[in-house]
C-alpha positions in Angstrom: -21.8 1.6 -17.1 -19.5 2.9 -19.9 -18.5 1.2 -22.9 -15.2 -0.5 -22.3 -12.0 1.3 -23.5 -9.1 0.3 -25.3 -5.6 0.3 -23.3 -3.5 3.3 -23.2 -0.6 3.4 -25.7 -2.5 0.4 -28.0 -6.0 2.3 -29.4 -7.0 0.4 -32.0 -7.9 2.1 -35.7 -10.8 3.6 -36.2 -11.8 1.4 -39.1 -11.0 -1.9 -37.3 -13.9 -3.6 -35.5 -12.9 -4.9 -32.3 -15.1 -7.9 -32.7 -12.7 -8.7 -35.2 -9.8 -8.5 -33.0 -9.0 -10.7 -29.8 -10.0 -8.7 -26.5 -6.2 -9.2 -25.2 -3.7 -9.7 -27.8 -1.6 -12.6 -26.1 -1.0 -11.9 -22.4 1.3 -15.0 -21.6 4.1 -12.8 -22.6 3.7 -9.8 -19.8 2.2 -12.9 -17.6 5.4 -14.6 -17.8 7.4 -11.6 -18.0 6.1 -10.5 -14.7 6.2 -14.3 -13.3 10.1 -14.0 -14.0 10.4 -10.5 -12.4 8.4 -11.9 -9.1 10.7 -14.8 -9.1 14.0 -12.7 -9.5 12.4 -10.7 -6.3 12.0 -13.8 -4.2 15.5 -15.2 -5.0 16.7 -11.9 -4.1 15.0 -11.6 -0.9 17.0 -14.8 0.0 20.0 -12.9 0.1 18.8 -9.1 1.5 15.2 -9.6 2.7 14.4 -9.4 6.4 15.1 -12.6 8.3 14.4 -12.2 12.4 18.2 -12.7 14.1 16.7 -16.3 15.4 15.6 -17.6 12.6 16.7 -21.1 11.2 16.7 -19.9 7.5 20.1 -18.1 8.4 22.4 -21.6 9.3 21.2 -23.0 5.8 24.0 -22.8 3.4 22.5 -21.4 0.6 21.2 -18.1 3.0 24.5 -18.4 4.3 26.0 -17.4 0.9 23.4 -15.0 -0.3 23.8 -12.9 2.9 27.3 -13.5 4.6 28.9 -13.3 0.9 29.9 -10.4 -1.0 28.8 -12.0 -4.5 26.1 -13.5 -2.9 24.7 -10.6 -1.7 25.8 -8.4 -4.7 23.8 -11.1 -6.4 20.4 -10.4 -4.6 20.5 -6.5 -4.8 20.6 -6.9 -8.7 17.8 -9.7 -8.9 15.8 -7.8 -6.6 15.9 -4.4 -8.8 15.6 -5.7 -12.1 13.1 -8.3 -10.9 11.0 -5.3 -9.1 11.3 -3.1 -12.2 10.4 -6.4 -14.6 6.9 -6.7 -12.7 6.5 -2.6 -13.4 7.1 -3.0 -17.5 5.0 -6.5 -17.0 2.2 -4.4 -15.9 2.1 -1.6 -18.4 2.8 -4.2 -21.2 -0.4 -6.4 -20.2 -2.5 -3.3 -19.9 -1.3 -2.3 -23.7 -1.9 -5.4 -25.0 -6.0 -5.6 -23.6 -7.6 -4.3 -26.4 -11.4 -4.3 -25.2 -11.7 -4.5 -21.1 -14.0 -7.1 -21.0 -14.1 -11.0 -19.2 -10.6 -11.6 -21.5 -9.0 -8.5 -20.2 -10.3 -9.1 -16.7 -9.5 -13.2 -16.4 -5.7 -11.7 -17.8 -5.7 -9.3 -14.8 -6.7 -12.4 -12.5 -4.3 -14.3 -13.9 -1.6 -11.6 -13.7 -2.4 -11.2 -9.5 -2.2 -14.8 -9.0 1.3 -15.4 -10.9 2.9 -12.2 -9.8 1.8 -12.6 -6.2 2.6 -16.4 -5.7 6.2 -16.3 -5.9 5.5 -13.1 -3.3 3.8 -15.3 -0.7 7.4 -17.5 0.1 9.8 -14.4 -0.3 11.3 -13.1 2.8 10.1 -10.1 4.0 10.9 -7.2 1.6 11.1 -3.4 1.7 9.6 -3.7 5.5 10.5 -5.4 8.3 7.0 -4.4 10.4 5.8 -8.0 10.3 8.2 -8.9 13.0 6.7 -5.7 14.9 3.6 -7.6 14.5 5.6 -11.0 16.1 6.4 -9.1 19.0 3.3 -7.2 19.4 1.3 -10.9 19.7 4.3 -11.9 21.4 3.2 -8.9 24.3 -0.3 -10.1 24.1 0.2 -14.0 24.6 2.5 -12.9 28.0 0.0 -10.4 29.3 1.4 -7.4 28.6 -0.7 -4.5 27.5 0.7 -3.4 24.3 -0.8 0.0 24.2 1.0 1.0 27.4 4.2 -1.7 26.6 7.1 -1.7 23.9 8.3 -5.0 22.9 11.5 -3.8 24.7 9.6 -5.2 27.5 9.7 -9.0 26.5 13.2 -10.9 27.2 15.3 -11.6 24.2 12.9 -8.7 22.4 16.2 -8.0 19.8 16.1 -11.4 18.3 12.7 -10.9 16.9 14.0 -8.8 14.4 11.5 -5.8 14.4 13.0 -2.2 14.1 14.4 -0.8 17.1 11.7 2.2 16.9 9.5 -0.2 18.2 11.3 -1.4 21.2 9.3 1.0 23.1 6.6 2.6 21.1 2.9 2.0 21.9 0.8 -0.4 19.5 -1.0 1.8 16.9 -3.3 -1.1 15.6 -6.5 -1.2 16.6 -8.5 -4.1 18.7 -8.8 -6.6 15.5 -6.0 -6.5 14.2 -4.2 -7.4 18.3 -6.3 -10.2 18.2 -5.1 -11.8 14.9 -1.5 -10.6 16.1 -2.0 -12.6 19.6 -3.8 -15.5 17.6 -0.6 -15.8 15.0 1.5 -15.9 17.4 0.2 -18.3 19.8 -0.4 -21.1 17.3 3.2 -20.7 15.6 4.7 -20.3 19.3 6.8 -17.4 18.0 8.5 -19.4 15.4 9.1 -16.4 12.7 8.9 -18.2 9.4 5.3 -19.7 10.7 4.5 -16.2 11.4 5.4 -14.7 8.5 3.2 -16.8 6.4 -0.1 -16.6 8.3 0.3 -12.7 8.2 1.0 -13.3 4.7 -2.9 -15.1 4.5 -3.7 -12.6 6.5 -2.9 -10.0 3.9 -4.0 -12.3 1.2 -7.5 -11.9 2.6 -7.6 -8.3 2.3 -5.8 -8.7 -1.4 -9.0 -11.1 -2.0 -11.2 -8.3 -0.3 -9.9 -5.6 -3.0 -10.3 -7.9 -5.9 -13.6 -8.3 -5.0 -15.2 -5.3 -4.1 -13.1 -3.1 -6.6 -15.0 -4.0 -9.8 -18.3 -3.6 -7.5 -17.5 -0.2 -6.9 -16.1 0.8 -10.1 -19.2 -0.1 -11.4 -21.8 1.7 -9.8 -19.1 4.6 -10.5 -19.9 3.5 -14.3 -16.1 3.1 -14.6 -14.8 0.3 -16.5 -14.8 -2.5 -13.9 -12.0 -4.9 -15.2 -9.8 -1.9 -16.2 -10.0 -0.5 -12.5 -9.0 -3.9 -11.3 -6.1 -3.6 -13.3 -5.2 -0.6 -12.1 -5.1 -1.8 -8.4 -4.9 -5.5 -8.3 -1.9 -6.7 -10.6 -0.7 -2.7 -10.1 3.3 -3.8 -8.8 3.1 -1.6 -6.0 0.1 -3.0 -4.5 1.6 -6.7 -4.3 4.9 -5.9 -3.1 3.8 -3.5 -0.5 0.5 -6.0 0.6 2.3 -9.3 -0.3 5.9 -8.9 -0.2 5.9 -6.1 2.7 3.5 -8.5 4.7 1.3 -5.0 5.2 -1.9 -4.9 7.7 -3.1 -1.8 5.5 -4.4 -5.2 3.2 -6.8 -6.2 5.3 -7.1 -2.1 6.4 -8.1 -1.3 2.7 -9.8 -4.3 2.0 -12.8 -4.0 4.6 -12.8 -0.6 4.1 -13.5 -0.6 0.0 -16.3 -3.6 1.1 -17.7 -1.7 3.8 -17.8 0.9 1.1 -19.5 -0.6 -1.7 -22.2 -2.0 0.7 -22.8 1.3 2.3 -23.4 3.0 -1.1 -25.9 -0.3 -2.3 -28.3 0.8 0.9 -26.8 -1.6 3.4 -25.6 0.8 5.4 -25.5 -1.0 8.2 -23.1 -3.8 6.8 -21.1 -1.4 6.0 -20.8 0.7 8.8 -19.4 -2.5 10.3 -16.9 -3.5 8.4 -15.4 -0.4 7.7 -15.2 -0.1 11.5 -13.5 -3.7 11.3 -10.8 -1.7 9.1 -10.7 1.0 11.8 -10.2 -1.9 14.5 -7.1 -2.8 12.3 -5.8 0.7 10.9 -7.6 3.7 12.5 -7.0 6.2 9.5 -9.9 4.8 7.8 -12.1 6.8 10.5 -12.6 9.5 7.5 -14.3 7.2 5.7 -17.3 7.2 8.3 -18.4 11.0 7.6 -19.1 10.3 4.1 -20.8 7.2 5.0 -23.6 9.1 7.3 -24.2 11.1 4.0 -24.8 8.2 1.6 -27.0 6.7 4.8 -28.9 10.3 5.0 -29.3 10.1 1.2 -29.0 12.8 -1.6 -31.5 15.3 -0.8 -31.1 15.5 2.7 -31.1 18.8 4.6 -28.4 20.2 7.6 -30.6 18.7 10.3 -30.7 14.9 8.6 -27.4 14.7 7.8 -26.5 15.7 11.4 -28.8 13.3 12.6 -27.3 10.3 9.7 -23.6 11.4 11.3 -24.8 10.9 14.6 -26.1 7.1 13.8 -23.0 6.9 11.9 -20.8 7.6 14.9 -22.5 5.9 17.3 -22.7 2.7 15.3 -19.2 2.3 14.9 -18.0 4.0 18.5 -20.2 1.3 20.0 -19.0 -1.4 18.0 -14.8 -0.5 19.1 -16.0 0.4 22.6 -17.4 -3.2 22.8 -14.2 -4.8 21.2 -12.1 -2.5 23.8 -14.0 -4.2 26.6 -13.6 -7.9 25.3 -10.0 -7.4 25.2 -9.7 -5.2 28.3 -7.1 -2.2 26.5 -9.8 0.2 25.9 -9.0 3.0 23.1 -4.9 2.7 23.6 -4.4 2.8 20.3 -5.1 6.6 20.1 -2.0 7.8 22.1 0.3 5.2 19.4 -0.7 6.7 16.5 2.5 9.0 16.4 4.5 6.3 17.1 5.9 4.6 14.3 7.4 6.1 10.9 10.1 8.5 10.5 9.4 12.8 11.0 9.4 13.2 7.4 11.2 12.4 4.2 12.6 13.9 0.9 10.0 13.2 -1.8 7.0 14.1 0.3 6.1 17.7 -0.6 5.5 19.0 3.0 8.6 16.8 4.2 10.5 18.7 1.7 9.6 22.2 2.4 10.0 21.4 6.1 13.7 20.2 5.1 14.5 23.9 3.1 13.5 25.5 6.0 14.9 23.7 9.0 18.3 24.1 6.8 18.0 27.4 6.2 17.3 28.2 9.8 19.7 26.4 10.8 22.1 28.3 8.5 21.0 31.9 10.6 21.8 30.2 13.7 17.8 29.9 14.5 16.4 26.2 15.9 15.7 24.8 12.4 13.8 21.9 14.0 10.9 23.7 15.7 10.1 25.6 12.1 10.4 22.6 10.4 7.6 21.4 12.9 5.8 24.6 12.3 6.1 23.4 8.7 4.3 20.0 9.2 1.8 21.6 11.3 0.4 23.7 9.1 0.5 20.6 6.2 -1.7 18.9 8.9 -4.0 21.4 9.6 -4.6 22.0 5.6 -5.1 18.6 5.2 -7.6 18.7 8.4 -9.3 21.9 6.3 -9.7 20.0 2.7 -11.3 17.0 4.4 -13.5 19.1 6.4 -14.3 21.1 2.9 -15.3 17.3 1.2 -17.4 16.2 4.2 -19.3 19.7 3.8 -19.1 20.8 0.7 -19.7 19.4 -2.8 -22.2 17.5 -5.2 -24.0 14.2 -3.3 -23.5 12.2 -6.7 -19.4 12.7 -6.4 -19.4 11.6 -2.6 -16.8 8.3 -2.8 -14.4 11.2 -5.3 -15.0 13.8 -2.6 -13.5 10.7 0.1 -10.7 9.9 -2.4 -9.8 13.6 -2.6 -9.9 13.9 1.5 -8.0 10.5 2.0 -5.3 12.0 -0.8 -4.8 15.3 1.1 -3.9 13.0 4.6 -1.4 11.3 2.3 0.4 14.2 0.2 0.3 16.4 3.3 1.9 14.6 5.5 5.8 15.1 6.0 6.1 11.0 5.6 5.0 9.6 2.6 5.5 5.5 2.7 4.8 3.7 -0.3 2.3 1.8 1.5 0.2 4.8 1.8 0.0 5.5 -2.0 -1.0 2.4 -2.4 -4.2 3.2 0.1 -5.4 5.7 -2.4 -5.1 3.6 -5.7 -8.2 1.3 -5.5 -10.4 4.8 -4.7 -9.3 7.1 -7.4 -9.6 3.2 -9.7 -13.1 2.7 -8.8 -13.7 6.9 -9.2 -11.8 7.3 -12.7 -8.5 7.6 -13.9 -9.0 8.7 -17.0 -6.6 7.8 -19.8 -4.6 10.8 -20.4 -2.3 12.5 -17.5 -4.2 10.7 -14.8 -3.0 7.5 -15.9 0.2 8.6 -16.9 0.7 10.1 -13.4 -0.3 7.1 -12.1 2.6 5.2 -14.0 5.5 7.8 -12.6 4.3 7.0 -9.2 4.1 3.4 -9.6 7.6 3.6 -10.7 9.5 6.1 -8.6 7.8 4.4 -5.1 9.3 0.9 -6.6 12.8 2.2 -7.2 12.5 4.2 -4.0 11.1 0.7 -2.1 13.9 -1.4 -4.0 16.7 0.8 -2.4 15.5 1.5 0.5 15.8 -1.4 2.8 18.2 -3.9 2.5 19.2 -6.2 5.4 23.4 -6.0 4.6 25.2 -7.8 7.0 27.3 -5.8 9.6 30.7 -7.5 9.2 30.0 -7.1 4.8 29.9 -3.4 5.8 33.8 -2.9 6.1 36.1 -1.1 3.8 37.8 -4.7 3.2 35.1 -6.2 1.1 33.8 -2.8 -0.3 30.0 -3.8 0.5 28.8 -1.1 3.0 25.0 -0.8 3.0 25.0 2.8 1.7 27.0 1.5 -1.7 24.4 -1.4 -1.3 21.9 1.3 -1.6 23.2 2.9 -4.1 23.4 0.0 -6.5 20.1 -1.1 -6.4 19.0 2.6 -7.2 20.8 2.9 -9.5 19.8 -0.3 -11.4 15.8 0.5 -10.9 16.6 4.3 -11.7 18.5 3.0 -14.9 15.8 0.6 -15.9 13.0 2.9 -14.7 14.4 5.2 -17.4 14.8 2.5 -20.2 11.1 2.3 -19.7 10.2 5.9 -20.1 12.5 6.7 -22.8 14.3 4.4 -24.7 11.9 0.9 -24.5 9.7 0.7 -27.7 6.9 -0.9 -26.4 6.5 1.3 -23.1 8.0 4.5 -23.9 4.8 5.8 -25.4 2.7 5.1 -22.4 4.6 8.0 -20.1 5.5 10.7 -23.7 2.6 10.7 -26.3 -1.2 11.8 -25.3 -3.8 9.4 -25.2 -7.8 10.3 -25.9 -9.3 10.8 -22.7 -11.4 8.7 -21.3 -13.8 10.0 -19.1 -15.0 8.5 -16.3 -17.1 10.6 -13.9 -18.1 9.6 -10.8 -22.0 8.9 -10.6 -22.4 8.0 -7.4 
């Protein structure tokens, strides 16, 4: 393990001994700075969270004005933004002000989840409304239906669960464990959405619990810094709001997958083979981890013929655990033909989306079908992604094989024409527990952070129809608009003009290394 390292921004002189020095230099400030910030979220999400059309919350008066008034809901957009970009300088501030990473910086870090992520727990739904996807998908599987081959356009009433219409008739893309929980949520709340909404909140507290376990285990035999990768991912902004706030399954996805991880790289490959097929059964994307795990199971040394042999093992394990699962519940593999369903084509920001955009427009401009280029487009960002994982599973030093899983996880994510914020946030415990080291890494790390929370802040905000007339001057694009601008104004406070934080994203920090040992 490496000697811990002081925070970015805040090295401490060469002449002063850090024994003489506190290991965190008071964090009640950032604590309560970013308690304030996830209070100013929930208040917000009062007024412009998700609420499901039938729920009760709507006929109490003070919902009533947050969401059916123009103040009121003016009101919530700004809480919401500054509150979402509060947590961001919250985080950077706590990580400047741990001096040495050690049991201070990491009980800080604890501290910081738990305060910043309680207020989460009783916000509305924020920046995603796929919980209530979730309602109706238990909903199909309490009345029978198979929800691999059924919408939720085919329960009565379907439109007052409040899920996006894109799901009134695509197929389930979750795997068997994760329909289970969905069926068991539902039938003990009997649909009642505020009920749950909270138990897929523990849901997705479980896998927050899983990541705050496992991620100092792993950074460890990585000899990274343990407590400073947990700050990195745990009390990281993006990763509560998206796994807390957003009530996101990829939680519990990520979380059995890093523990399936850690155990499969400690020779118990076994246990780990099984839970990271648990993850599968919830998410299926974590299927790339299991190549890399037959070659920790075959071992460093091995030759073409055992690691062959360790993949087989490897697949067979964790086929014949989900084949199992798939006849307990009867729905078999489903889940493959739904993978395509949910999520937009592609968006602005994601590289591939982007070039697939220039090109579909400027098709379209010489009268040629810009849409099928564009598709062209994404194809070809899929099939590179296909060849860079291929290139990690065969090619590459044993001792870097969790960095060479990071790098092929990374290239599903960039590559793809949609980029959701939730998907960054799949690849920040890996590259944590692999090394960021403290020069552009960690500053690169800090622009994302940033840009996906003013992106998530504006992006969506339940506005109420009737606010949306010229009358009251509140349509949902101007809605929009306001809240990115006031994360894109305070986004840029932090990078340039803020004292404290400015430094973190402008001057050069000594690199810390931190290469990947195992």
């Amino acid at each position: 393990m490496t000697a811990p390292v002081p925070a970015a921004g805040e090295l401490v002189a060469a002449d002063t001994s850090a024994a003489d020095l506190a290991e965190v230099d008071n964090p009640r400030t950032p604590l309560l700075a970013g308690f304030v910030g996830s209070m100013f979220m929930l208040i917000g999400s009062l007024g412009v969270g998700w609420l499901a059309p039938v729920s009760e919350l709507r006929r109490l008066p003070l919902f009533i004005w947050m969401r059916a008034e123009a103040a009121g809901v003016a009101l919530s957009i700004i809480l919401l933004a500054v509150g979402g970009m509060l947590l961001v300088r919250a985080w950077l501030r706590l990580g400047q002000r741990i001096r040495v990473w050690g049991d201070q910086a990491r009980q800080a870090t604890l501290m910081a989840v738990v305060a910043w992520g309680l207020p989460m727990m009783f916000s509305v739904p924020l920046f995603s409304r796929d919980v209530y996807a979730y309602i109706g998908q238990g909903r199909l599987m309490v009345e029978g239906f198979n929800p691999y081959e059924n919408g939720i356009s085919a329960l009565s009433n379907y439109f007052q669960l409040g899920a996006d219409k894109m799901w009134t008739e695509a197929p389930v893309p979750y795997g068997q464990l994760f329909l289970w929980i969905e069926q068991f949520v539902v039938w003990s709340t009997n649909v009642q959405p505020e009920a749950s909404v909270m138990l897929f909140r523990l849901v997705a507290v479980a896998g927050v619990l899983l990541c705050v376990i496992y991620v100092p285990k792993l950074a460890e035999l990585h000899g990274v810094n343990p407590n400073r990768a947990l700050w990195l991912t745990a009390a990281n902004p993006l990763f509560l709001t998206n796994f807390i706030g957003s009530v996101h399954n990829d939680a519990l996805m990520i979380g059995l997958a890093l523990a399936g991880l850690y155990y499969s790289a400690t020779h118990r490959v076994v246990r780990g083979i099984v839970l990271v097929t648990l993850s599968i059964a919830v998410k299926p994307i974590t299927i790339v981890f299991l190549p890399f795990i037959g070659l920790l199971w075959a071992g460093k040394n091995a030759g073409w013929l055992r690691k062959f042999a360790f993949w087989g093992l490897t697949a067979g394990l964790s086929l014949g655990i989900l084949a199992l699962m798939s006849l307990v519940n009867g729905f078999g593999f489903g889940w493959i033909n739904g993978l395509s369903a949910p999520g937009s084509i592609y968006i602005w920001y994601a590289p591939v989306g982007l070039i697939g955009l220039v090109v579909a427009s400027l098709a379209n401009a010489f009268g040629l079908d810009g849409l099928v280029l564009a598709g062209w487009v994404f194809d070809a960002g899929k099939l590179l992604a296909v060849g860079i994982v291929a290139w990690q599973i065969f090619r590459g030093e044993h001792d870097r094989l969790i960095r060479r899983l990071t790098l092929a996880f990374a290239a599903i994510v960039v590559l793809a024409p949609m980029i959701q914020s939730w998907y960054v946030v799949w690849l920040i415990p890996l590259f944590a527990v692999t090394g960021i080291r403290n020069d552009w890494q960690v500053k690169a790390l800090y622009f994302v952070v940033s840009f996906f929370m003013i992106y998530a802040i504006s992006d969506q905000l339940e506005v109420f129809p009737y606010l949306q007339t010229a009358d009251l001057g509140l349509a949902l694009a101007l809605a929009r608009v306001a809240a990115a601008l006031t994360g894109l104004l305070f986004g840029l406070y932090l990078i340039f003009w803020d004292p404290r934080t400015r430094s973190l994203f402008r001057k050069s920090g000594d690199p810390v290394l931190e290469r990947p040992v195992i």
